[in-house]
C-alpha positions in Angstrom: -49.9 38.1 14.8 -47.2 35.6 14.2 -49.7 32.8 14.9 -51.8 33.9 12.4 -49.2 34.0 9.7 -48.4 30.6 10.4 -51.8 29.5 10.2 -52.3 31.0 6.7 -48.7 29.9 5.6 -50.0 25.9 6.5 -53.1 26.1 5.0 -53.3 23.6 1.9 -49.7 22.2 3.1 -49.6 18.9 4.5 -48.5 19.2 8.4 -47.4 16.5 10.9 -48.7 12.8 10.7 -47.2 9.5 12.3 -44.4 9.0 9.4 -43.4 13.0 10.4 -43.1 12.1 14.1 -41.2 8.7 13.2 -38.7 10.9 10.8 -38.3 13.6 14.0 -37.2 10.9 16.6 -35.0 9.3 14.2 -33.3 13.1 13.5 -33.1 13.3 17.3 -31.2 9.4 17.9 -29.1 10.6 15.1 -28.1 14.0 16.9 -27.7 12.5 20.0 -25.6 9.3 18.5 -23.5 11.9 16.5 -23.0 13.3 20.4 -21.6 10.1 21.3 -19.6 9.0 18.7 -18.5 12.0 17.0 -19.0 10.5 13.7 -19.6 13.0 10.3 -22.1 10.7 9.0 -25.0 10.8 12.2 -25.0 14.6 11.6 -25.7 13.8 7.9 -28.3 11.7 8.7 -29.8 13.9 11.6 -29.7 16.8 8.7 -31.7 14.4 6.0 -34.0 13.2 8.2 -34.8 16.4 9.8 -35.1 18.5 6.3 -37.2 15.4 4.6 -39.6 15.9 8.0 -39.9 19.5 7.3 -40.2 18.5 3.2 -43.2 16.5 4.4 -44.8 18.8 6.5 -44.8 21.9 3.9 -45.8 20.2 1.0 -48.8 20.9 -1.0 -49.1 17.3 -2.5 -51.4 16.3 0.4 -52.3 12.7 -1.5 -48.8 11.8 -2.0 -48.0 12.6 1.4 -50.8 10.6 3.2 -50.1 7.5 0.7 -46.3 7.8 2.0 -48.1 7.6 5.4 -50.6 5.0 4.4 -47.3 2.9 3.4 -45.2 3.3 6.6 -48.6 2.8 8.9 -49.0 -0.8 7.3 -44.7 -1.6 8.5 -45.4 0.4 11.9 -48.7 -0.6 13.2 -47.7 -4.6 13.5 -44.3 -3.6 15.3 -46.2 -1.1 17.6 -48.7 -4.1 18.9 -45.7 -6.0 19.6 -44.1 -3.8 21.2 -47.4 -2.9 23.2 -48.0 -6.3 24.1 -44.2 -6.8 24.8 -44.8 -3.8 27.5 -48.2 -5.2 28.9 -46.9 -8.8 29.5 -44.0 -7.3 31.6 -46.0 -5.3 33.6 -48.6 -8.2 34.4 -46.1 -10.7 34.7 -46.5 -11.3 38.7 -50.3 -11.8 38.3 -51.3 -13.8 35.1 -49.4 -16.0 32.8 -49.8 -15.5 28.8 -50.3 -18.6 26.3 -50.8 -18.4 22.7 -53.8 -20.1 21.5 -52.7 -23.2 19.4 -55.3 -23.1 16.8 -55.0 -19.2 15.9 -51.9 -18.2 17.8 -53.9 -15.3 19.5 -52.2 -14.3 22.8 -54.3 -15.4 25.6 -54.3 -13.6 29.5 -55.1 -15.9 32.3 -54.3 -15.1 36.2 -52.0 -16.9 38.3 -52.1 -20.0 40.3 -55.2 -21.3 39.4 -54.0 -24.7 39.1 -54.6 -26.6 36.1 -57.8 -24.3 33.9 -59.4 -24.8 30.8 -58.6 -21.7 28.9 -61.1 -21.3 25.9 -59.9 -18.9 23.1 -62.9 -16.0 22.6 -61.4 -15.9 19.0 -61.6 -19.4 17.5 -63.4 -21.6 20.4 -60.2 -23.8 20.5 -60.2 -25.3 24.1 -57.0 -26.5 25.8 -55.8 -27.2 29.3 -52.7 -25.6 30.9 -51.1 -24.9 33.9 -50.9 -20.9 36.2 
C-alpha cells in the first residue's frame, strides 16, 4: 500500500540521476566531516545539500532538471576517466608499463619486460620505440 502511494506521488516528478547521487555523497562527507570537526557550518552544508537533492528529485520541471544534469555530466565524466584510468594503472602496474602516445597523447598499455618494442598507437598510427 505504501509502495503504491509512492509510486503515484513520483510520477511526473523528476527522481534520482548522477547530479542527485553526487549532491547525496557530498551531504554524507559533510555529516561525517561535521562528526569530526564539530564545526556549525558542515551541518549547514550537509542540510543544503541534502534538501537541494530532495528539491531535485521531486520536481516536476523534468527538462530543467536533466539540463542541470546534462551540465554537471560534461565537468564529471572527464574527472571520472581519470580517476578510472588512475585506478587501472595501479592495479596493472606489476605487469605492463603505460606511455602516452606522442602524437595524440592517448594512454597506451604495453606488458612488461619485453625489452625494447615498437608500440604503434591504434588511434593515430604514430609509431615509436620505448623501453618495458
Amino acid at each position: 500500500m505504501l509502495r503504491n502511494w509512492f509510486r503515484n506521488f513520483m510520477v511526473g516528478r523528476y527522481g534520482q540521476d548522477h547530479l542527485n547521487v553526487a549532491l547525496c555523497v557530498g551531504a554524507v562527507v559533510s555529516w561525517l566531516l561535521s562528526i569530526l570537526f564539530r564545526g556549525w557550518l558542515w551541518n549547514v552544508l550537509y542540510f543544503v545539500l541534502l534538501g537541494l537533492a530532495f528539491f531535485r528529485m521531486f520536481s516536476r520541471r523534468i527538462e530543467k532538471r536533466r539540463a542541470e544534469n546534462d551540465r554537471f555530466l560534461t565537468y564529471w565524466w572527464p574527472i571520472r576517466r581519470k580517476l578510472e584510468l588512475s585506478l587501472r594503472k595501479l592495479k596493472e602496474r606489476r605487469t605492463h608499463k603505460f606511455f602516452k602516445c606522442p602524437s595524440c597523447r592517448n594512454t597506451l598499455r604495453v606488458p612488461r619486460g619485453k625489452g625494447k618494442v615498437n608500440i604503434t598507437c591504434p588511434k593515430c598510427g604514430e609509431r615509436f620505440q620505448r623501453k618495458t
